[in-house]
C-alpha positions in Angstrom: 36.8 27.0 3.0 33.4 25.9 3.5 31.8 22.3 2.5 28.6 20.6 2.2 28.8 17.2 2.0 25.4 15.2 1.1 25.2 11.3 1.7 22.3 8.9 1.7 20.6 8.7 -1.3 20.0 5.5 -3.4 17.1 3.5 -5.4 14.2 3.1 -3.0 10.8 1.3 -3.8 7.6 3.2 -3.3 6.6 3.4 0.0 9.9 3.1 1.2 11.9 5.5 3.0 15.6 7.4 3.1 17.4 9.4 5.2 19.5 12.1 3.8 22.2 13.8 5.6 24.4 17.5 5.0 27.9 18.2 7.0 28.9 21.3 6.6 32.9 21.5 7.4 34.8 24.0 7.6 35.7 27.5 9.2 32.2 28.0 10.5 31.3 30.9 12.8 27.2 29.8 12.5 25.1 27.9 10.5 21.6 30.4 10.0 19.4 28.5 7.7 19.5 24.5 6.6 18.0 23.3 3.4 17.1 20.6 1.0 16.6 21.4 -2.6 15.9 19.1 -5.2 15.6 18.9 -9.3 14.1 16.7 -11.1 14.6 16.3 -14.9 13.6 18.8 -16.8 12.4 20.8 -13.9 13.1 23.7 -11.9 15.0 22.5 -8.8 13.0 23.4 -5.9 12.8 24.2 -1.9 11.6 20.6 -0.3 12.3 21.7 3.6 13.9 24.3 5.6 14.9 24.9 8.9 15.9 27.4 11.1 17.3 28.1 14.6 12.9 28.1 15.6 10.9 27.0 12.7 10.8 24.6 10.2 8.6 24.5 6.9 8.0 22.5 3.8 7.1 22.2 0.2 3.2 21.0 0.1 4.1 18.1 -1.8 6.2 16.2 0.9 4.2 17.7 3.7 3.5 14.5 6.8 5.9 12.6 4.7 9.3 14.1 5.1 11.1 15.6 8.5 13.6 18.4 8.4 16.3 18.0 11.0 19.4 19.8 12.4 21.9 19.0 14.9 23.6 22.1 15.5 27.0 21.1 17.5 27.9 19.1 14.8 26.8 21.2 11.9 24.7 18.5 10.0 21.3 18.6 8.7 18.9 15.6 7.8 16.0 14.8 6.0 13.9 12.0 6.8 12.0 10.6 3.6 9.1 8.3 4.6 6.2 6.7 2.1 8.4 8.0 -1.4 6.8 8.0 -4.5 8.1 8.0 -7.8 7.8 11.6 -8.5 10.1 11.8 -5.2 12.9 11.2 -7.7 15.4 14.2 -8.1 18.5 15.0 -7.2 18.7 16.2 -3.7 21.1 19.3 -2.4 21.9 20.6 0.8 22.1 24.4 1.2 22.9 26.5 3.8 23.2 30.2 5.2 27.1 30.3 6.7 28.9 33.0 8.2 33.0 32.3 8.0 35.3 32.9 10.3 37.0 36.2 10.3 33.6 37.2 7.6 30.8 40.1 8.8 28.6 38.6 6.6 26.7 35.4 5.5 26.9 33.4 2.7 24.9 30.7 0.7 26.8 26.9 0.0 24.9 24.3 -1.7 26.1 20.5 -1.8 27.0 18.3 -4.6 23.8 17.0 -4.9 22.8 13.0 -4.0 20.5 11.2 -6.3 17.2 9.7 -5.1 15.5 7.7 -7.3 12.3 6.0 -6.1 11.3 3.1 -8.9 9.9 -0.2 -8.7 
């Protein structure tokens, strides 16, 4: 079995900032791609930041405000959240590309989601 577990989130003022972090446990063979999602109300849930074993990239919204981050020995994945605003708030979810041991192929997890709400 493979898990994504998200921690972090919380009520933040604007202009403040949070750091989210994924673990992914597990019989992992290799983690491929690294993710952060989020969904606010009544919206689509969305790609915020992604990373990969060379690259990084990011939704234009949080662009110079947010920091994808990986560490790959112990299979966890951060997001750095700096100068939030209000229309920050969403629920956040981890998601990553996995291949399994004793598995030829690779597979997509998402997290249970952690809820950021930024509010004065």
């Amino acid at each position: 079995q493979v898990q994504l577990v998200e921690s972090g989130g919380g009520l933040v003022q604007p202009g403040g900032s949070l750091r989210l972090s994924c673990a992914a446990s597990g019989s992992i063979v290799r983690i491929y791609v690294m993710a952060w999602y989020r969904q606010a109300p009544e919206k689509q849930r969305e790609l915020v930041a992604a990373i990969t074993s060379g690259s990084t990239n990011y939704a234009d919204s949080v662009k110079d405000r947010f920091t994808i981050s990986r560490d790959n020995a112990k299979n966890t994945v951060s997001l750095q959240m700096n100068s939030l605003k209000p229309e920050d708030t969403a629920v956040y979810y981890c998601n990553a590309e996995i291949q399994q041991t004793g598995q030829l192929y690779r597979k997509r997890y998402w997290g249970q989601g952690t809820q950021v709400t930024v509010s004065s």
